[in-house]
N, C-alpha and C positions, 0 to 999 in steps of 0.2 A: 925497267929500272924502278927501285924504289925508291923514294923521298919521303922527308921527314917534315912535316911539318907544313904540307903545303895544299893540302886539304881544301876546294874553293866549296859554297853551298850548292855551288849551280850543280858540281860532281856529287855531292851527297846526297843532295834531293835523285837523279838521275839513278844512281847504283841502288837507293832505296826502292825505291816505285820499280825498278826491273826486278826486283827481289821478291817483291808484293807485299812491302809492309807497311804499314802506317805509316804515313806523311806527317811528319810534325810542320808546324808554319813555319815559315819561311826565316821570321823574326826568331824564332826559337833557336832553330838550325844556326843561326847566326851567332845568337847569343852561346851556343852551346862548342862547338869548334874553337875556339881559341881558350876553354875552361878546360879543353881535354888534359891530363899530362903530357901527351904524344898521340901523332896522327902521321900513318906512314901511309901511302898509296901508291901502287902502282902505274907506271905510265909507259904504255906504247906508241908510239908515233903521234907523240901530241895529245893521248886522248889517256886519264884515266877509266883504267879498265877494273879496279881492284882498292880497295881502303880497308882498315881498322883502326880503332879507336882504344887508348888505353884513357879510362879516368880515374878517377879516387883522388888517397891523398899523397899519394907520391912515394909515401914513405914504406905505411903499415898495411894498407887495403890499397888493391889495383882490381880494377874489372875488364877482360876484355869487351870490347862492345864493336858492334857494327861490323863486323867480316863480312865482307859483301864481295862476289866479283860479277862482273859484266857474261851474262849467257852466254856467249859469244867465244869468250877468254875462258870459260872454264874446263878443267882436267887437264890443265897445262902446269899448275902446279904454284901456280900465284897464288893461294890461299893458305896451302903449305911456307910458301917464299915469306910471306907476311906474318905470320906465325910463327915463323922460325924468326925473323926480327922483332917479335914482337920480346921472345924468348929471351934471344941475346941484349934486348932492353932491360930485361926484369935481372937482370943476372949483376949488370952494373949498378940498378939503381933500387934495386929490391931488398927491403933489411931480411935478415935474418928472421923464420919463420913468418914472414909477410902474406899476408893472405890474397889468392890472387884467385876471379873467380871470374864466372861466364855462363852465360844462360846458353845452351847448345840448339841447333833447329831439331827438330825430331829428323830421326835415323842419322845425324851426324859425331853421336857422339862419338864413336868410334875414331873418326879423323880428332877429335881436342885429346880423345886419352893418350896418344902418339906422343903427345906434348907434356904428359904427367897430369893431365886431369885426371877423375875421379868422376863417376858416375854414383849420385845417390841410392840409397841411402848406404853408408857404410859403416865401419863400427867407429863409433865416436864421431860420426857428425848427421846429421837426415839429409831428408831428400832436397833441401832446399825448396826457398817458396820465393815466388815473386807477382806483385801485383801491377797491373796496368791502369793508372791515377786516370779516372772518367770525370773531367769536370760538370760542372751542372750546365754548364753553357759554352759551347766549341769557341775558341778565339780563333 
C-alpha cells in the first residue's frame, strides 16, 4: 500500500544505509522531510519497504529524489508502483512545461526513461551536472 505523506526518519535513515548511501544526520533528515512537496512510501505488513521523495517549488521545478526500495522487496515492482504515483502527482500539480528532473543510479536509467525521462546530453539541453556540498567540518 502506498501512502502519502507519512514518511518517519527512522524508515529513511533504514532504506538509505540498505541502499549504501550517505547518511545525512539525523537532525537534517528531520529538518528535511516535512520541506519535501510530497513523500509517498510503501508499506507491507507494518514495515516500510519502499519511499520517494518529490522536492522543489511546487509549481515550476520538481526533482524526484530518494527512490529507494528495501533488498528484500525488490523486482516486485514497488519502484515502478512509486513512480507511477509519483507521475500521477505531476500531472495534477505540474504547470505546464514544468521542469521535472532526477539524478538516475548508474545502469538504471533505462527503468526513469519508461517514465519520459531523458538521458543526457540531448539537443537542447547537456548532460546535467550535480555536486555533492563537502563541508569543511562533518556535523
Amino acid at each position: 500500500m502506498i501512502k502519502e505523506n507519512v514518511l518517519q526518519v527512522e524508515d529513511y535513515q533504514r532504506l538509505i544505509r540498505e541502499a549504501g548511501w550517505e547518511m545525512q544526520p539525523q537532525s537534517a533528515i528531520a529538518a528535511a522531510l516535512p520541506r519535501s512537496i510530497v513523500t509517498f512510501s510503501t508499506h507491507i505488513d507494518g514495515q516500510t519497504v519502499g519511499m520517494v521523495r518529490l522536492v522543489g517549488d511546487g509549481h515550476i521545478v520538481f526533482y524526484v529524489q530518494d527512490l529507494v526500495v528495501a533488498k528484500t522487496y525488490r523486482r516486485r515492482g514497488i519502484a515502478t508502483a512509486l513512480m507511477k504515483t509519483v507521475m500521477i502527482y505531476l500531472e495534477k500539480h505540474a504547470s505546464h512545461h514544468s521542469f521535472i528532473g532526477l539524478m538516475s543510479a548508474a545502469s538504471l536509467e533505462a527503468f526513469y526513461q519508461q517514465f519520459g525521462f531523458m538521458q543526457g546530453p540531448t539537443v537542447g539541453y547537456g548532460a546535467g551536472m550535480t555536486q555533492v556540498w563537502q563541508k569543511a567540518t562533518k556535523e
